[in-house]
C-alpha positions, 0 to 999 in steps of 0.5 A: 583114413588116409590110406583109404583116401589115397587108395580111393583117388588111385582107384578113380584116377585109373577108372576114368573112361577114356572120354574124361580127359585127353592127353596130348603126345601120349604114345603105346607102351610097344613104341616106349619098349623099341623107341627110347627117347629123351622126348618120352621121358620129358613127356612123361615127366610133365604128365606125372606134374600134372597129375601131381598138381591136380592131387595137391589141391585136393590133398594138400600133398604131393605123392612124387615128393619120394621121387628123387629123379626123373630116371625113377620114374623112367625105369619104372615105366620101362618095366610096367611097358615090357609087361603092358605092351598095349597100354598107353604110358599115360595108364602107366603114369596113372598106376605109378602115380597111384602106386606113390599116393598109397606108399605114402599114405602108409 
């Protein structure tokens, strides 16, 4: 059951039409590749927090609570740009967070 949940909450965090919600300082993953920066990490870092405190009240758990660091997470999201390089990081953040809701419902 929690593994079906968890892949259910993936699934509609990924397929919200873009007008569901906005976020603020998101850049293309093209500018993530040939712009490193610490603003970037941080940005990601606060986006994944949210996400993360909106799915605790829901479920009662924190999937980034296997994320020893923010430099997890920004190496993550270096690769997932290289192959993405249209995407939004925040589509990025979607499925790195979605990808840590179902390891951890196994």
């Amino acid at each position: 059951m929690k593994r079906f949940l968890a892949t259910l909450a993936a699934m509609i965090c990924l397929a919200q039409p873009a007008w569901a919600f906005t976020t603020f300082g998101d850049i293309d993953c093209g500018t993530w590749v040939q712009n490193p920066s610490p603003q970037n990490a941080v940005w990601l870092s606060g986006y994944m927090s949210g996400i993360a405190a909106m799915y605790e009240i829901v479920h009662g758990e924190d999937p980034l609570k296997n994320v020893s660091s923010n430099a997890q997470m920004v190496l993550w999201m270096n690769e997932y740009c290289r192959k993405n390089p249209l995407n939004k990081v925040s589509k990025g953040g979607a499925s790195l967070f979605a990808e840590l809701a179902v390891r951890g419902a196994k």
